[in-house]
N, C-alpha and C positions, 0 to 999 in steps of 0.2 A: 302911550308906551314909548319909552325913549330908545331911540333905536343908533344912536351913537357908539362909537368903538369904546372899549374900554380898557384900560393900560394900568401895571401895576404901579406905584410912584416913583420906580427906578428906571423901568424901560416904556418910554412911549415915544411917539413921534409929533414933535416942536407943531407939524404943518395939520394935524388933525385939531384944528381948533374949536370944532366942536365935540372931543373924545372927555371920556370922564376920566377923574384921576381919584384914585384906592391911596387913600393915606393909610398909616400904621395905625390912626385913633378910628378908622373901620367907619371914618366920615367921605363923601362925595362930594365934589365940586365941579363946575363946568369949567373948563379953560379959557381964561380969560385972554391970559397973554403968556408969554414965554417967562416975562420979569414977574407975572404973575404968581407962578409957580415957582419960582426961584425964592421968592422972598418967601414963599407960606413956607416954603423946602426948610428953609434956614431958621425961620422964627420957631419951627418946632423945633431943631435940634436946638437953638438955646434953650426952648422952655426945657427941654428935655435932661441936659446939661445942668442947668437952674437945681431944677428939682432934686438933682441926685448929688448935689455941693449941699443943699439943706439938709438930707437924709444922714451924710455924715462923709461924703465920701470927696477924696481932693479932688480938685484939678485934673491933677498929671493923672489919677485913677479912670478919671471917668473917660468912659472908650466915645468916641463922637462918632457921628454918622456915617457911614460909609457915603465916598462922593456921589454927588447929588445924580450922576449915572455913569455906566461902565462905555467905556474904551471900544469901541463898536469902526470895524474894519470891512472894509469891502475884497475878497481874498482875488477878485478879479485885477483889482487896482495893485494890490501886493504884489503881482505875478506881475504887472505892466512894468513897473517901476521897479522892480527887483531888487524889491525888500523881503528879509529874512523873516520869520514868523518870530525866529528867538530875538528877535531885536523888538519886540512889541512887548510894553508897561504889562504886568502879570495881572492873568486875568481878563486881558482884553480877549471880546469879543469877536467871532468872524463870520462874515456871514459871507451866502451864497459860494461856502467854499465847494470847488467843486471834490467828489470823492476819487481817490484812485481805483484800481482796478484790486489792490490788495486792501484795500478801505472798506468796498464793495462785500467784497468776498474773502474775508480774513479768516473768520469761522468754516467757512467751505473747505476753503484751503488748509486750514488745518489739520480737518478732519479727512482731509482727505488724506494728507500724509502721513496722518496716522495710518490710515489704513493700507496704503502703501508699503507703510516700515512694516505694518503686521503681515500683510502679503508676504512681503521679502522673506521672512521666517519663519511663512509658514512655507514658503517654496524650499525655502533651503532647508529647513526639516525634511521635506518629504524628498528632497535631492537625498541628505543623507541615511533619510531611511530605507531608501528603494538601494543605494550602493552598499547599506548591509546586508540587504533581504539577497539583493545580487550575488551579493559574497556568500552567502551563508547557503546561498541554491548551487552555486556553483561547488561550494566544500561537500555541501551532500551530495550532489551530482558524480564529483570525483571519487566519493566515499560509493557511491553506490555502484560506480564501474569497475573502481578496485574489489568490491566483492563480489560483484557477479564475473569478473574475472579469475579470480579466487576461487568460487566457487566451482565453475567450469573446468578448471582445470582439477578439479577433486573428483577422483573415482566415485565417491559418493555421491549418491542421486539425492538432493537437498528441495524439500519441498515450502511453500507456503499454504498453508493451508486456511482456509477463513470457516469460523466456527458460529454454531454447531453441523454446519451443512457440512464439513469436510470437501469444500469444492476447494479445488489446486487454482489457487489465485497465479502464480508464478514454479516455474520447476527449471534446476541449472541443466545443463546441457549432458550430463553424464546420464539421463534420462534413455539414451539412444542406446547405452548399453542394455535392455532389454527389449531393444526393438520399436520402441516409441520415437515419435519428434514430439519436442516440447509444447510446439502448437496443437498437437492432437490432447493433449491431458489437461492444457487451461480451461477453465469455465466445468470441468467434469468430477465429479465425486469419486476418492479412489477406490470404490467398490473393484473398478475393472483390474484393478493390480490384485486381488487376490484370488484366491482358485476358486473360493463358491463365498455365500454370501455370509454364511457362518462366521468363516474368519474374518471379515468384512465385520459384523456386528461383536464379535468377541473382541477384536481390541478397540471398539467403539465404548465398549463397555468398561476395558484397561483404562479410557483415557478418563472417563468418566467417573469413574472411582478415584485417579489419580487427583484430578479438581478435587473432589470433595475431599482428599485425605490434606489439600491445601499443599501438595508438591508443586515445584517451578519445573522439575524436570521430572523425566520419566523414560527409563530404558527398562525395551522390551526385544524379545523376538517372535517374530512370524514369519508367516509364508510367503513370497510372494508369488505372481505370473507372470512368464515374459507375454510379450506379443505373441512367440509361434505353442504358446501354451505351454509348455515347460514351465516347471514350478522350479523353485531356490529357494535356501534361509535365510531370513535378513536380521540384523541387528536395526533398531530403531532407535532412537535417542529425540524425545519430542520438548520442546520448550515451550511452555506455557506463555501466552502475552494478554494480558490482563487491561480492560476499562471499564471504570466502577465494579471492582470486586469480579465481573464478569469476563469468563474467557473473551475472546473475539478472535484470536489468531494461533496458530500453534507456528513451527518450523519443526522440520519433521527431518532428519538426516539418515539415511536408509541406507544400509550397507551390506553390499551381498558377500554373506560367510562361508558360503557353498566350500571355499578352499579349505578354510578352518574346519567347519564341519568333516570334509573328508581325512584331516589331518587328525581329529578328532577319533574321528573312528579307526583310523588307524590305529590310534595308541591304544582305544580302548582293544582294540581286536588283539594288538600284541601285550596290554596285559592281560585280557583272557588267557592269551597262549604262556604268557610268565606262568599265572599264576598255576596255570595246566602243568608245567614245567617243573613249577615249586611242590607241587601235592604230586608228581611224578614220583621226582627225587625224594620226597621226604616218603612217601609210602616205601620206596627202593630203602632207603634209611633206616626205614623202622623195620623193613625184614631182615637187614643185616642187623641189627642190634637183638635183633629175638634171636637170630643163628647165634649171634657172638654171648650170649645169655645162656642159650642153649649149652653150646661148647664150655662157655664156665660154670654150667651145673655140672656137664660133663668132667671137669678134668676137677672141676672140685670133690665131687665124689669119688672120683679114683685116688687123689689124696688120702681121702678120708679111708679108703677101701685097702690102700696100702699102708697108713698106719694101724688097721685094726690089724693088719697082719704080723705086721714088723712087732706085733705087742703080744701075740700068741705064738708068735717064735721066739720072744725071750723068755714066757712064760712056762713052756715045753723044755726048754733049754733047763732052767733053773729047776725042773723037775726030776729030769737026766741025770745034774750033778748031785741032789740030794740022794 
């Protein structure tokens, strides 16, 4: 078994004189000597030359060997002697260069600043998304004080209501006008605002039917109870708020009419009395028009009574003279 190094015919080393040499005709030879190999180097690229001047081709055409080997540097000696790499014949060789740190880890680094630059913007996205979402909690934030301020200052009692339980999620401060604090009515169904459970289920029933008739609004009246149990009328005005097709929320604005009501009845009380007034006067009316009927049957017939006379006095008369 030959157990000698073995070198392609471009790169080998001079001092291995027992290494084998790979010619390009796929032939082996043992090294003899250094001129050894220089001549065999050469004798082929004539034959080679040779051959390809018979086949048909010039001189100047035919491409010759590449030199008999490459340019081969020692990169430790470079750096001694401080010589430049661009100043080395093209194609030379180097060896035993050492790597740098970005030689090393070029691909590393890379990738890593890619993912760096990706960080960066994925920071600054989420920088600028948190200073909209900020913005945008703070605008509702404001938006929700200005109505619960709003609200509060409205004699109307404003509820929120979460459906279908009817439990009072939230209620404005105008709640107190019948004796409640707002704290006692959250988390509680407004059964207790009405006087028995009747009306309690009768406008559960209003609002029920109002859904399925596909209304967004809905004005009604009923009853309600203060705390010391005193009843009053209210006007109701309910708005429907809808997810997937399905109620989930009303807002319910409640207004006690009790003053209308009694202005109400007022009027109707003083047109009962009109109209008592009006059927007075016109009965009073109709008996004078029957007297005054009367009296012009009366004096029509004395007309009548006195021409029948005035006519058997001239008729008498004209008897006289005959």
């Amino acid at each position: 078994m030959i157990s000698s190094p073995i070198y392609a015919v471009d790169v080998f080393s001079t001092h291995d004189r027992d290494a084998i040499i790979c010619c390009s005709n796929c032939q082996s030879f043992r090294i003899k000597s250094y001129e050894d190999i220089y001549t065999r180097y050469l004798a082929e690229g004539s034959v080679d030359i040779i051959k390809k001047v018979f086949q048909g081709e010039t001189i100047e055409s035919v491409k010759t060997k590449k030199p008999f080997s490459d340019y081969i540097y020692d990169w430790t000696e470079l750096r001694k002697w401080g010589i430049d790499e661009k100043n080395l014949p093209p194609g030379s060789i180097i060896q035993n260069k050492g790597y740098t740190f970005w030689g090393q880890y070029k691909v590393q680094i890379l990738i890593g600043i890619i993912l760096i630059i990706l960080e960066a913007f994925m920071v600054v996205f989420l920088l600028l998304n948190t200073r909209k979402r900020r913005g945008a909690e703070e605008a509702l934030r404001a938006n929700r004080d200005y109505l619960e301020k709003l609200t509060n200052s409205m004699w109307d009692m404003v509820f929120s209501l979460k459906m279908p339980e009817r439990v009072i999620e939230w209620v404005n401060d105008s709640i107190r006008l019948i004796g409640y604090e707002p704290s006692e009515c959250v988390g509680k169904d407004t059964a207790f605002l009405y006087p028995d459970k009747d009306d309690f289920l009768d406008f559960g029933n209003q609002l029920k039917n109002a859904t399925a008739a596909g209304k967004e609004v809905l004005h009604s009246e009923s009853i309600f109870k203060r705390k010391n149990g005193e009843t009053f009328p209210t006007e109701i005005t309910v708005t429907f708020h809808k997810k997937n097709n399905e109620v989930v929320r009303v807002t319910s604005i409640v207004r006690d009419i009790s003053e209308r009501k009694e202005n109400e009845a007022e009027l109707e009380k003083y047109r009962k009395h009109l109209e008592a007034l009006v059927e007075e006067q016109t009965k009073e009316l109709e008996e004078k028009v029957m007297e005054l009927e009367q009296m012009n049957e009366l004096f029509v017939g004395r007309e009548f009574r006195i021409k029948e006379l005035r006519d058997r006095v001239k008729a008498l008369e004209s008897k006289v003279d005959n």
